[in-house]
Each structure stands twice: as structure tokens, then as C-alpha cells.
N, C-alpha and C positions, 0 to 999 in steps of 0.2 A: 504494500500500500504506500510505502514512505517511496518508491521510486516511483510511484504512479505520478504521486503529488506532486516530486520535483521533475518530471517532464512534462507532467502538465505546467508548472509552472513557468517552463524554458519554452515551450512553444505557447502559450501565454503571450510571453515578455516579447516575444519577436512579432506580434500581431496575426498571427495564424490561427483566427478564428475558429474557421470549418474544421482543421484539423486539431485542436483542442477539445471541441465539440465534439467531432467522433472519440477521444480517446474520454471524455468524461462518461459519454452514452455507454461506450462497451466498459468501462470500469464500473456504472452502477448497473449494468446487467449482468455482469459477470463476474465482476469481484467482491463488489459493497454485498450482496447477499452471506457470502462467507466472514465479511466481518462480524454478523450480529452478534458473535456469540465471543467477541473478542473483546476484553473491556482493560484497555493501560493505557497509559500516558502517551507511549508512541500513535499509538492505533487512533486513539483520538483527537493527538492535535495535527495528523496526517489527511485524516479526514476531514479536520475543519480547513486546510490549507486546501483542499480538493473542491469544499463549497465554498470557499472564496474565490477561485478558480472559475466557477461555474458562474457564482455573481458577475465576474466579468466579461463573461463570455456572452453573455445570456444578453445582452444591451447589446452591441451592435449587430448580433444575428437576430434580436426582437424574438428570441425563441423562450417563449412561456414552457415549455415542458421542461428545460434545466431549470428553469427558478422556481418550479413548482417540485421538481426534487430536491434540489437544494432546501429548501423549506420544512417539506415534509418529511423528507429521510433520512439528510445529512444531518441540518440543527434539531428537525422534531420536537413537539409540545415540552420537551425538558427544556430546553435551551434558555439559559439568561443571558442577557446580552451585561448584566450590572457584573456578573464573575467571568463570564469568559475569558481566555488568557491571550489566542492570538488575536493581538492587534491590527492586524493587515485583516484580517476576518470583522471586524468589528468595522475598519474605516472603508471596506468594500460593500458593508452592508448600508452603511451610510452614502454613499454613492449609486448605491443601488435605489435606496428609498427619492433619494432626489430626483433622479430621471425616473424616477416613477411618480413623480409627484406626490408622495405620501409625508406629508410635511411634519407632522407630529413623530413619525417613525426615524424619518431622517435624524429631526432636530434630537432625539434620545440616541442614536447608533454617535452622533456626532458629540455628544457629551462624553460618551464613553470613549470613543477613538480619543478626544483631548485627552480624561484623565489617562489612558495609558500611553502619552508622549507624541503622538501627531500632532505637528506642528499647526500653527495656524494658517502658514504661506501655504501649506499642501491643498488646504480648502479652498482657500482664495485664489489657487494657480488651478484648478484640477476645473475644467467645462462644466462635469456634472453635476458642480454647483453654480454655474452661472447664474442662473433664475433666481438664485438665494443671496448671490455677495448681497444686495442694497436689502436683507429683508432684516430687521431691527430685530427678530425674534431668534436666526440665523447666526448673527453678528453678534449679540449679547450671550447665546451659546459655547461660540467660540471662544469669548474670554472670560467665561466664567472661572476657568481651573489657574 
């Protein structure tokens, strides 16, 4: 699982959508079934680096079926976003909430990205908050930490 997550990561990083896309598809048809029964520290911070992966993926291919597993299978009704540890999963969910316009969701994933060290200039430089620099509710989030 932990080499899934860093190729998905590497072909991520270089903008290879479609083929990101199929390696997330066959890794939760194929693999993520054999982890349920796996519960450590590797395992699941491999799998949360996998749904963050998919958060990003999932906006410029506009494919609702990764963020609807993402959601339900990778984080699932346990998930806090107030404990969670990786931060790149926290500031991706927050980025996800923005282009999706769900502004309350956002404005909480982006408190949480601050408290664990994402800077401010990332939100302020990053598009998929454009719609938010000038929102007062946004910008007082940002520096509350």
C-alpha cells in the first residue's frame, strides 16, 4: 500500500491525471479491499496519503466516483478532521471543499491545515481558493492560529 501511495503521489506531482486515476480505480478494486482487516500506523497514514491523492485528482477530471470513495471508504463516518495527522490530507480536503463551493467545510478543513503549519501564502497563492482571498470569513480563518 505505502508504494501505491508514493506512485500515486509521483504521477500526481507531474500532472498525469488519467493515469493517476486508473492507478487509484484499480488500487480501490483491488487492493483497498485487502486492507480492511489491516489496522497500524503505516496502513493508515498510506491510505490517507492515497485519499488525498484522489482529492486531487478528482477536480480536474470533474470525476464524482473518486471523491465519492474517497469519502466513503478511504476517510468513512470515523474520520475527524480536528485529530487527523496528515496535513497534506487535511489542506487537500480544504481545497477540495473550495472548488466545490462548500464554504462552511472549507472554512473548518482550512483551520485545521493552519493549526498543523500550512502557511498562509499557500492559500493565498493556490486558485482553488481564488473565490475566497477577499471573503472576510476566509481571511479571519487564516489568521486565527
Amino acid at each position: 500500500v505505502t508504494n501505491y501511495a508514493k506512485l500515486l503521489v509521483s504521477i500526481t506531482a507531474k500532472g498525469d491525471f488519467k493515469t493517476s486515476e486508473k492507478i487509484f480505480i484499480n488500487f480501490m478494486e483491488n487492493i483497498y479491499p485487502v486492507t480492511l482487516n489491516v489496522k497500524n500506523e503505516v496502513m493508515s497514514y498510506s491510505l490517507s496519503v492515497i485519499a488525498s491523492q484522489g482529492l486531487i485528482i478528482t477536480t480536474p477530471l470533474k470525476n464524482a466516483e473518486i471523491s465519492g470513495m474517497v469519502f466513503e471508504k478511504l476517510l468513512g463516518q470515523g474520520f475527524d478532521i480536528t485529530t487527523h495527522k496528515n496535513s497534506a490530507l487535511i489542506y487537500n480536503l480544504a481545497c477540495y471543499y473550495a472548488v466545490n463551493n462548500q464554504k462552511q467545510e472549507m472554512l473548518i478543513a482550512t483551520k485545521q491545515a493552519r493549526k498543523r503549519g500550512t502557511p498562509i501564502k499557500q492559500f493565498l497563492s493556490d486558485a482553488d481558493f481564488k473565490s475566497y482571498w477577499s471573503d472576510d470569513n476566509f481571511l479571519k480563518t487564516l489568521n486565527e492560529n
